[in-house]
VOZA-696030 format. One line per 3 residues: number of its first residue (from 1); their letters; for each residue x, y, z of C-alpha. Coordinates in steps of 0.25 Angstrom, whole numbers, plus 2048, in hexadecimal, padded with zeros to 3 digits. Layout:
NUM> A> X/Y/Z; ...;
# end
This chain:
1> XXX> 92C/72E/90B; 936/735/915; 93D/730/921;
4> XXX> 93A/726/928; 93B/730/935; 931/739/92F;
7> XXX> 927/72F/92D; 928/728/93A; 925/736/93F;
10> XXX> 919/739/936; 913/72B/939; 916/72D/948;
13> XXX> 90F/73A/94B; 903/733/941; 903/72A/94B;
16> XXX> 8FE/734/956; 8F2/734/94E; 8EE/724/950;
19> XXX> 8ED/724/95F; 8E0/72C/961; 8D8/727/96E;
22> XXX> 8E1/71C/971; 8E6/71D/981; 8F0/712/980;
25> XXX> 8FB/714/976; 905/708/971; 914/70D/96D;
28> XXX> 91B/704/963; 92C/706/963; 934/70A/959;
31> XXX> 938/717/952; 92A/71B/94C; 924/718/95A;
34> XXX> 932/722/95F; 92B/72C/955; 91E/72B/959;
37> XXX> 921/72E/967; 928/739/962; 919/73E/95C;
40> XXX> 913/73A/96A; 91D/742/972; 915/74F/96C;
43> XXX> 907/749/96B; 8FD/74F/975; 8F4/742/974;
46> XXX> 8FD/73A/97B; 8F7/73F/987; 8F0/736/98D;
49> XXX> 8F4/729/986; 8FB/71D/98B; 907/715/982;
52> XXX> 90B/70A/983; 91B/70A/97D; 920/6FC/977;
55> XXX> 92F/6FE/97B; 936/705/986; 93D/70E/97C;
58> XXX> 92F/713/978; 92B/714/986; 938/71D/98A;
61> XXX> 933/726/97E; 924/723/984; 92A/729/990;
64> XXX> 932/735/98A; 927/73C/985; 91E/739/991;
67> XXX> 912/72F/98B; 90C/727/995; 910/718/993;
70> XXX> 90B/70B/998; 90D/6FB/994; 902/6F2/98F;
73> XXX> 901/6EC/99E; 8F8/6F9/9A2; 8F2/6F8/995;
76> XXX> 8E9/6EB/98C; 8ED/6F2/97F; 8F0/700/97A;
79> XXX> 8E7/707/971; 8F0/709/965; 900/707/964;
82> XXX> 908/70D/959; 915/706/954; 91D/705/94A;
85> XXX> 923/6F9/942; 92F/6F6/93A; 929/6F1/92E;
88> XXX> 919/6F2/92B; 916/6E6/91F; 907/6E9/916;
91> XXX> 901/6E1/91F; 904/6EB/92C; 90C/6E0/933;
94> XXX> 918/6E4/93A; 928/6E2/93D; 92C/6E8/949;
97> XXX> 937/6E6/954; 941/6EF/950; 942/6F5/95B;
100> XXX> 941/6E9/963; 933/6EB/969; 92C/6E1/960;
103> XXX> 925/6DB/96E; 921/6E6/974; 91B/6EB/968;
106> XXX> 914/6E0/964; 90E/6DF/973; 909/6ED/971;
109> XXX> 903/6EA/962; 8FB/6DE/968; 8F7/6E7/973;
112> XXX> 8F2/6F2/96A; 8E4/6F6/966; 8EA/6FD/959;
115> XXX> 8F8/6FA/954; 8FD/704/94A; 90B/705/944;
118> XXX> 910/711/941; 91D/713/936; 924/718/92C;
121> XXX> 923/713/91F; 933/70B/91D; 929/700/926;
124> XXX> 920/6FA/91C; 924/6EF/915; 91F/6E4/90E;
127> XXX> 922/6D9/917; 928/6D9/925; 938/6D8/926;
130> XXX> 93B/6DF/918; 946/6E9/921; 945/6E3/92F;
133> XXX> 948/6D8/935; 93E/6D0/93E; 93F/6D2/94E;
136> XXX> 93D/6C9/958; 93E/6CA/966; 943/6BF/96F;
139> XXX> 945/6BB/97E; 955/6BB/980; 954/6AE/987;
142> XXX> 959/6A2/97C; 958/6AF/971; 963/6A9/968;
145> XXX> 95B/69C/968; 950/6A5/965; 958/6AA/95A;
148> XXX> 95D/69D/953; 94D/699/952; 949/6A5/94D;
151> XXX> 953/6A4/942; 951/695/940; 942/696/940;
154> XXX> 943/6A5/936; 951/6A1/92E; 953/6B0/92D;
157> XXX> 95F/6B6/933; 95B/6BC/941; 965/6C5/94C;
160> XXX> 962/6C8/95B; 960/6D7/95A; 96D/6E0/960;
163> XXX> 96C/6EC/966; 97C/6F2/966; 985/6E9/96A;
166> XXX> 97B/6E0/972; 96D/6DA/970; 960/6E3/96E;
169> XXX> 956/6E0/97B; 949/6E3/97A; 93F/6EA/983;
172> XXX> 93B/6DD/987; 949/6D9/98A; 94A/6CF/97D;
175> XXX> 953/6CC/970; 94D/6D1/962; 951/6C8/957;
178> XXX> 951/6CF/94A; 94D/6C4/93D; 952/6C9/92F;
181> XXX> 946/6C1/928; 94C/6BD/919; 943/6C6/912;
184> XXX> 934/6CB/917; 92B/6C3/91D; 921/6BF/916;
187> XXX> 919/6B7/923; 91B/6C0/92D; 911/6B7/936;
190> XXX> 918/6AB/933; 925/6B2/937; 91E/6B7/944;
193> XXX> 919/6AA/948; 925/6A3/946; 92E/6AB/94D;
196> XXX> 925/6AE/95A; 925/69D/95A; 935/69C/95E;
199> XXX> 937/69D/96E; 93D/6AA/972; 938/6B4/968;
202> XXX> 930/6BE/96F; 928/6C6/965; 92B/6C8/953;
205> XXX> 92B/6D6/94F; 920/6D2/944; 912/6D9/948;
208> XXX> 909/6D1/93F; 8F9/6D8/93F; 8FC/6E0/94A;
211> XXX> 8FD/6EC/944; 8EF/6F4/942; 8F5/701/939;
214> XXX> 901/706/934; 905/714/931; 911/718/928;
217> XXX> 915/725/925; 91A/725/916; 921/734/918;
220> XXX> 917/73F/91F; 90B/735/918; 905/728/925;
223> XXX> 8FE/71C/91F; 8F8/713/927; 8F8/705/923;
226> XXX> 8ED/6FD/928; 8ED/6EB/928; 8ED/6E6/919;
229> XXX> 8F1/6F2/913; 8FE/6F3/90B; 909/6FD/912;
232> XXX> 90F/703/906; 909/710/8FE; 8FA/70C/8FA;
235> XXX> 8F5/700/8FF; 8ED/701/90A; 8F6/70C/911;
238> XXX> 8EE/718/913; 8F2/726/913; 8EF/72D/91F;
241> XXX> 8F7/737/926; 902/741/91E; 90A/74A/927;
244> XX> 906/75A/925; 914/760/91F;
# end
């Protein structure tokens, strides 16, 4: 397949090639999107285009390489946003949050006119939390009540996020607190419902039907993946893209 580097590059510079006419460009966080900044630096059509970045680590790199950036206050929506996701299910829903920018992102998804996930292929999976736990971001005011009621409402085991020797903060200045489902979920919906009930949780890192297309690279191949088709090899995954060796 190759490394997993490799293929974030190859579905990153693929990428380039989604954005067409759109004006107003959103930018996921994460390590894809880091790599898919690193495509942009070099890209003439960035001239001209507006971005709308979903973490200040995103935006400093925004910065770097001199893209015009903006928020969502001077913008309705942004014509596509490009992300990427820590697990993609056959059903193109999502984990993410970790990174810590579940919010922001999720603000940016509903905010979106086309929502597409870019990835290497480690993030499919059959259901959501096979290798990642779950993240939720919560308001630090009452957090460890917060966190006694998650884990009395979930019964799984659940840790506020550290960062070093300290607790992480998000962009938002908020706790992440990190659920270790006992196995995959098998109601994603449910969960999200349930956990987004208990005051003091900001946003769950489950993107459930947001998600318009994915595009995984399996080695220098992309297939996109579109809603009710199946991730893995065959299905409903297509075969469009392979990188010229």
């Amino acid at each position: 397949m190759g490394d997993n580097l490799n293929e974030k590059e190859v579905v990153a510079r693929f990428a380039l090639t989604l954005i067409g006419d759109a004006e107003v460009i959103g930018l996921g966080s994460g390590t894809t999107m880091m790599a898919f900044l690193d495509t942009v630096r070099c890209w003439e059509g960035r001239k001209g285009k507006t971005f709308i970045p979903s973490s200040e680590e995103i935006a400093r790199k925004a910065r770097e390489i001199g893209l015009k950036i903006a928020d969502l206050e001077e913008f309705e929506y942004a014509d596509i946003t490009i992300d990427g996701a820590d697990e993609i299910d056959r059903d193109l829903n999502l984990l993410k949050g970790g990174g810590g920018f579940l919010t922001r992102e999720k603000i940016l998804a509903a905010s979106s006119r086309r929502y597409v996930i870019i990835a290497d292929h480690t993030k499919l999976v059959e259901k959501l939390c096979s290798r990642k736990p779950l993240p939720v971001e919560v308001i630090r005011f009452g957090s460890s009540s917060t966190l006694r009621r998650i884990m009395e409402r979930t019964g799984w085991v659940c840790r506020i996020r550290e960062a070093g020797s300290s607790r992480y903060i998000t962009d938002n200045g908020n706790y992440i607190i990190d659920l270790f489902p006992d196995r995959p979920l098998e109601k994603p919906h449910e969960v999200l419902r349930m956990i987004k009930e208990i005051p003091g949780v900001v946003e769950v890192g489950l993107f459930l039907s947001m998600a318009d297309e994915a595009y995984v690279a399996f080695g220098d191949k992309v297939k996109g993946i579109r809603r009710g088709g199946g991730p893995q090899p065959g299905g409903n995954a297509v075969l469009i893209h392979q990188e010229k060796g």
